[in-house]
Backbone as numpy.savetxt, mean C-alpha at the origin, in Angstrom:
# Nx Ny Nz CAx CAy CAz Cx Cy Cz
10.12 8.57 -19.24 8.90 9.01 -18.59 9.14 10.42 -18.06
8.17 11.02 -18.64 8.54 13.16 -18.09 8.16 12.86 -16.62
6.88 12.86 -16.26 7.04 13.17 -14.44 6.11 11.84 -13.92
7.05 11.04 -13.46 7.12 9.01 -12.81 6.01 9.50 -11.61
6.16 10.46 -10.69 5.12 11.12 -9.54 3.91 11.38 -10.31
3.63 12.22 -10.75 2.59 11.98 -11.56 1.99 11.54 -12.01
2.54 10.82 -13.17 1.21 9.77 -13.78 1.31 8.57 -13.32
2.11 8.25 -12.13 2.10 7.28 -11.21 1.00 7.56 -10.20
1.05 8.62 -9.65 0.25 8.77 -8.76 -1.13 9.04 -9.13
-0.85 9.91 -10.65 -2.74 9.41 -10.88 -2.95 8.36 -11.04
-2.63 7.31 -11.52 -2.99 5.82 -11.70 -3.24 5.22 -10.51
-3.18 5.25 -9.32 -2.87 5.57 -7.98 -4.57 5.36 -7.68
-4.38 6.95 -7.74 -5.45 7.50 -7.14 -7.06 6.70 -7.66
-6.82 6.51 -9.33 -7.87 5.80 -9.84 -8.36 4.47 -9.59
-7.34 3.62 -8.87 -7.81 2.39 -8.55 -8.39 2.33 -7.72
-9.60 1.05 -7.32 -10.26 0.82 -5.82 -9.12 -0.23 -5.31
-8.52 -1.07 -5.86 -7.99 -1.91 -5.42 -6.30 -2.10 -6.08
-5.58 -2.49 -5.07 -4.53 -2.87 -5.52 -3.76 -4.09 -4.91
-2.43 -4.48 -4.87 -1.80 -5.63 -4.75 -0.92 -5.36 -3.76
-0.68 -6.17 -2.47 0.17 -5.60 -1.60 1.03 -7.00 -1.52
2.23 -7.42 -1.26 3.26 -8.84 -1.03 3.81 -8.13 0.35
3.73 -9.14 1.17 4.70 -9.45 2.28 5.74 -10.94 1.81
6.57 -10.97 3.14 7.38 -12.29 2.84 6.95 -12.62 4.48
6.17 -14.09 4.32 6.18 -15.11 5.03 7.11 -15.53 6.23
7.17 -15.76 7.47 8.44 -16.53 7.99 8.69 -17.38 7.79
8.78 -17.94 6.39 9.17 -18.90 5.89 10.00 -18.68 4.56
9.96 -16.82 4.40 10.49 -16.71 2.93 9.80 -16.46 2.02
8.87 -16.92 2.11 8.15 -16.70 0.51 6.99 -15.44 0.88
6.71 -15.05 -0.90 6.02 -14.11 -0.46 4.36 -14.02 -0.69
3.59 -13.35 0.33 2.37 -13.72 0.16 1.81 -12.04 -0.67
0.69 -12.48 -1.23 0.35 -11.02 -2.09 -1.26 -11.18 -1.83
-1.68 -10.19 -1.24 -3.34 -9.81 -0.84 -3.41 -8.70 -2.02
-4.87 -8.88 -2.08 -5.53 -7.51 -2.66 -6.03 -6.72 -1.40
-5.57 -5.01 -1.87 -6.10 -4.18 -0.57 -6.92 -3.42 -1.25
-7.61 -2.34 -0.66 -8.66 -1.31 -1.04 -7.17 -0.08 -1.16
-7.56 0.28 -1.87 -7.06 1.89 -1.95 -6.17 2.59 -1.28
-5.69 2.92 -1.13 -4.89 3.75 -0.22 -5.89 4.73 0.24
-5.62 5.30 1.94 -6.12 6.35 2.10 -5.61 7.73 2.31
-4.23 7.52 1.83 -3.40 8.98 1.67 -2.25 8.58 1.09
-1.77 9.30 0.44 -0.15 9.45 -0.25 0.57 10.57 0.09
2.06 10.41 0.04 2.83 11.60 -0.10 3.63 11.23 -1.58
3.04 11.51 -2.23 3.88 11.65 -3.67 3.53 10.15 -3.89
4.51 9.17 -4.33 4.37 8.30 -4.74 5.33 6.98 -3.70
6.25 8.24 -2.98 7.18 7.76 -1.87 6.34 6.89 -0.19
5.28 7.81 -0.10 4.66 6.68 0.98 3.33 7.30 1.08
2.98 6.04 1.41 1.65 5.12 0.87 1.14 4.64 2.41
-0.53 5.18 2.57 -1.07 4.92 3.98 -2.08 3.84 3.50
-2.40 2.77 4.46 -3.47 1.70 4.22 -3.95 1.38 5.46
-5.36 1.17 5.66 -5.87 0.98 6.71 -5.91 -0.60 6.46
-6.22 -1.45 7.48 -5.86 -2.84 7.62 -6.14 -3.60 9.17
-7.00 -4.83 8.99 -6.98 -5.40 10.41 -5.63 -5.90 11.25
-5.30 -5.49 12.43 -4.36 -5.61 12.96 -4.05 -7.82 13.31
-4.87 -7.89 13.41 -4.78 -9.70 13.94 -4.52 -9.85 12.36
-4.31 -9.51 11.11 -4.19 -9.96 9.92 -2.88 -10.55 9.91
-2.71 -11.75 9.05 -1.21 -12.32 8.86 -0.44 -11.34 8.41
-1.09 -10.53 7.15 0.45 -9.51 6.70 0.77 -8.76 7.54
-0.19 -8.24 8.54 0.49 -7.33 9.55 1.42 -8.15 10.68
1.47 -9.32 10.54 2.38 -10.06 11.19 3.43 -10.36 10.75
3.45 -10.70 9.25 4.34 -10.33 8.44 5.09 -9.18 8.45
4.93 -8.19 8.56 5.43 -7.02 8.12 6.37 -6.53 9.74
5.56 -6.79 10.58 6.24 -6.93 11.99 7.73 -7.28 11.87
7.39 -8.94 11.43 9.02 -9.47 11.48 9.47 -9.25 9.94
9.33 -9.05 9.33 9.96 -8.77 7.91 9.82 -7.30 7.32
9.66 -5.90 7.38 8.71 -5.05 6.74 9.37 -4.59 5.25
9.65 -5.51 4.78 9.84 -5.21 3.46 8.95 -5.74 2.45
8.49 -4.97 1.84 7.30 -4.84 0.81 7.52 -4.77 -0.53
6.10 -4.95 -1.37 6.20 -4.81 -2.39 4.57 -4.49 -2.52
3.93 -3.37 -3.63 2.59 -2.77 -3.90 2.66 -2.50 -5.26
1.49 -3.12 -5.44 1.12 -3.51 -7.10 -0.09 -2.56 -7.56
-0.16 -1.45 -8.87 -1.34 -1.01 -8.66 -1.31 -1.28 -10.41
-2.59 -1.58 -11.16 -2.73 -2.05 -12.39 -4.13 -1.20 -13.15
-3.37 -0.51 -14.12 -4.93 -0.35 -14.53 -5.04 -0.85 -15.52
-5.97 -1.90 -15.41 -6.55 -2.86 -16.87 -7.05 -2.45 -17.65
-7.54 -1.06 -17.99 -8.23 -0.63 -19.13 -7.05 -0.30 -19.69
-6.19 0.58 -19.64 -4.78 0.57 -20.75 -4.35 -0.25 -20.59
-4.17 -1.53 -19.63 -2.95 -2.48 -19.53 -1.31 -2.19 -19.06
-1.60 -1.12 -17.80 -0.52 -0.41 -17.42 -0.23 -0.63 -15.83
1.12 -0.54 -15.36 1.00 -1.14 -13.87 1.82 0.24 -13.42
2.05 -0.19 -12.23 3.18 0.14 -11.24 3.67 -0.59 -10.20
4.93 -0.85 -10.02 5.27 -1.63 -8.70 5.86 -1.00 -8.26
5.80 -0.76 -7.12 6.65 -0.13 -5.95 7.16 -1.15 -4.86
8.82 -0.98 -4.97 9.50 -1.96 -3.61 9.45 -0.77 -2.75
9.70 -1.38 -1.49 9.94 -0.64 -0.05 9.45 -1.54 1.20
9.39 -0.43 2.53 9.10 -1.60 3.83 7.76 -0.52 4.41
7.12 -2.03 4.84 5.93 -1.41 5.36 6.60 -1.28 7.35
5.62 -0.21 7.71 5.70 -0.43 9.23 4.47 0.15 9.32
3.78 -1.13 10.78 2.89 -0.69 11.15 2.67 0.04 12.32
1.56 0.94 12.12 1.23 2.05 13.26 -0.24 1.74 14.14
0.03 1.97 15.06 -1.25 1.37 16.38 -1.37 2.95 17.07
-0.65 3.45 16.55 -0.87 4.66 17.80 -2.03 5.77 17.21
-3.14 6.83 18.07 -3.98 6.76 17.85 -3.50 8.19 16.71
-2.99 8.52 16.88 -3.14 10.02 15.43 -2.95 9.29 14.14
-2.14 8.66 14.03 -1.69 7.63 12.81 -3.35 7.22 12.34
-3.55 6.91 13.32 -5.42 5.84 13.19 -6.27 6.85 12.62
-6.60 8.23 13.10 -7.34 8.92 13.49 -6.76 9.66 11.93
-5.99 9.66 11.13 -5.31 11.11 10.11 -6.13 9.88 9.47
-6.06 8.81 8.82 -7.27 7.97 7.97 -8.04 7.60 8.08
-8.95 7.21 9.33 -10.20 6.71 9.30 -11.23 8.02 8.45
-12.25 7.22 8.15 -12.82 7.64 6.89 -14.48 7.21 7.71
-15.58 7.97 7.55 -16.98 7.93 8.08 -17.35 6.29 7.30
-17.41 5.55 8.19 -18.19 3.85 7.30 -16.91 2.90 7.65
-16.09 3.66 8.16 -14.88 2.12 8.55 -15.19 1.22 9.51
-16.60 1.93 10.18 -16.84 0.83 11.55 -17.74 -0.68 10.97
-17.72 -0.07 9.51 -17.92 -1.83 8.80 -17.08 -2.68 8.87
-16.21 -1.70 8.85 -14.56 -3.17 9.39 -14.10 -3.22 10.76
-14.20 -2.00 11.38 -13.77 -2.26 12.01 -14.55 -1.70 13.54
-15.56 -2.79 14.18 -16.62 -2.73 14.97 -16.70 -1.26 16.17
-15.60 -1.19 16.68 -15.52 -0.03 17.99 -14.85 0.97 17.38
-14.86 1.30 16.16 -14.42 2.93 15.69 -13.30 2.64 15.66
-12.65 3.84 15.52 -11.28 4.26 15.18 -10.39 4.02 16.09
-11.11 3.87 17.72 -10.33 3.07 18.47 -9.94 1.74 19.02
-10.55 0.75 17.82 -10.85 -0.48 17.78 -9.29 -0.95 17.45
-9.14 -1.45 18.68 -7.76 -2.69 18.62 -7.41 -3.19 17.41
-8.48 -3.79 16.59 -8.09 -4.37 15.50 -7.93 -3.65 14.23
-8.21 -2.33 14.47 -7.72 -1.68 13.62 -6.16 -0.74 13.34
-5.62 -1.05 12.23 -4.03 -0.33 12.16 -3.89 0.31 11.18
-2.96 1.25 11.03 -2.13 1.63 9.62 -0.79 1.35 8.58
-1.12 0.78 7.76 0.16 0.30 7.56 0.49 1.85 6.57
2.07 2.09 6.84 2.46 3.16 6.40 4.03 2.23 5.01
3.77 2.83 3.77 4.45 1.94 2.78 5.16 3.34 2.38
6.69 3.15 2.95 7.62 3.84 2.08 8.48 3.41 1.14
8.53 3.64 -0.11 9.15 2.88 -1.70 10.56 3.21 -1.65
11.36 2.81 -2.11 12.68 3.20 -2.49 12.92 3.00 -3.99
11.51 2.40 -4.59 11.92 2.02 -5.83 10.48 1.69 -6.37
10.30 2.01 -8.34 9.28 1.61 -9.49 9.61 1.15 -10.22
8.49 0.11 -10.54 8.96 -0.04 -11.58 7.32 0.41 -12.50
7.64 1.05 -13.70 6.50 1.06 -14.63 6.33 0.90 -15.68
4.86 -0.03 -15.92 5.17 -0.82 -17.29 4.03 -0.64 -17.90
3.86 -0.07 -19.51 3.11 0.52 -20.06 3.16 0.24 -21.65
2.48 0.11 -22.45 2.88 -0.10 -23.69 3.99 -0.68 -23.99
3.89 -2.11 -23.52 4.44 -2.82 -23.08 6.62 -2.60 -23.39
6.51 -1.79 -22.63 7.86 -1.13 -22.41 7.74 -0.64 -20.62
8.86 -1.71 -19.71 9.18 -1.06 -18.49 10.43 0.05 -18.43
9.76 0.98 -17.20 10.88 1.69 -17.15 11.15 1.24 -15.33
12.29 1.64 -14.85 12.68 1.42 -13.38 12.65 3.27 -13.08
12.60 3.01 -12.07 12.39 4.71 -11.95 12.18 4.49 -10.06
13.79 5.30 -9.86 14.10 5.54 -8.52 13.34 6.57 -7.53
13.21 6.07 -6.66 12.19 7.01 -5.56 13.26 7.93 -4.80
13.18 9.18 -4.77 13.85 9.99 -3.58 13.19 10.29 -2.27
């Protein structure tokens, strides 16, 4: 693969939805669908807005190691990214993603308790495409 940032991150950018796994306190791992990301730095970390009373953010509390799935079904091409999520409550974190229409989720604005950021830094891809994976290390 010539540049893994790249056509990783456009694939990225094109989805509305993608796949996020926590691990359970019990071990196992649970996998939600999320909306989009609302910012990237390269392909290394990954911002998501998210209700704070949510199980994965409870998850991620006591476990923050992750896994984010993004797929585009019209070629039949993915990306997985391992790494650990940590979540952010504090208000610039809140305030660098809220987006005009989030008070559909989340009732009192951007300073609404139940709203958080989960911030996803990768250490690792995998990408799989014509049906050939490659692994491809994050710096």
């Amino acid at each position: 693969m010539k540049n893994a940032e790249k056509t990783i991150g456009n694939m990225i950018d094109k989805q509305k939805i993608c796949f996020i796994s926590s691990i359970d306190k019990d071990g196992y791992p649970n996998t939600k669908a999320m909306l989009q990301p609302r910012k990237r730095e390269g392909i290394k970390v990954i911002y998501f807005s998210t209700n704070t009373s949510s199980m994965k953010v409870q998850s991620f509390k006591h476990n923050p190691k992750a896994c984010v799935y993004f797929c585009d079904k019209r070629f039949y091409r993915g990306a997985m990214l391992k790494g650990t999520i940590e979540v952010l409550e504090d208000q610039a974190s809140k305030e660098m993603i809220w987006k005009r229409g989030d008070t559909m989720y989340y009732k009192e604005g951007v300073t609404d308790p139940d709203y958080c950021v989960l911030k996803f830094t990768a250490i690792s891809a995998r990408w799989y495409s014509m049906f050939k994976s490659v692994n491809i290390e994050i710096e």
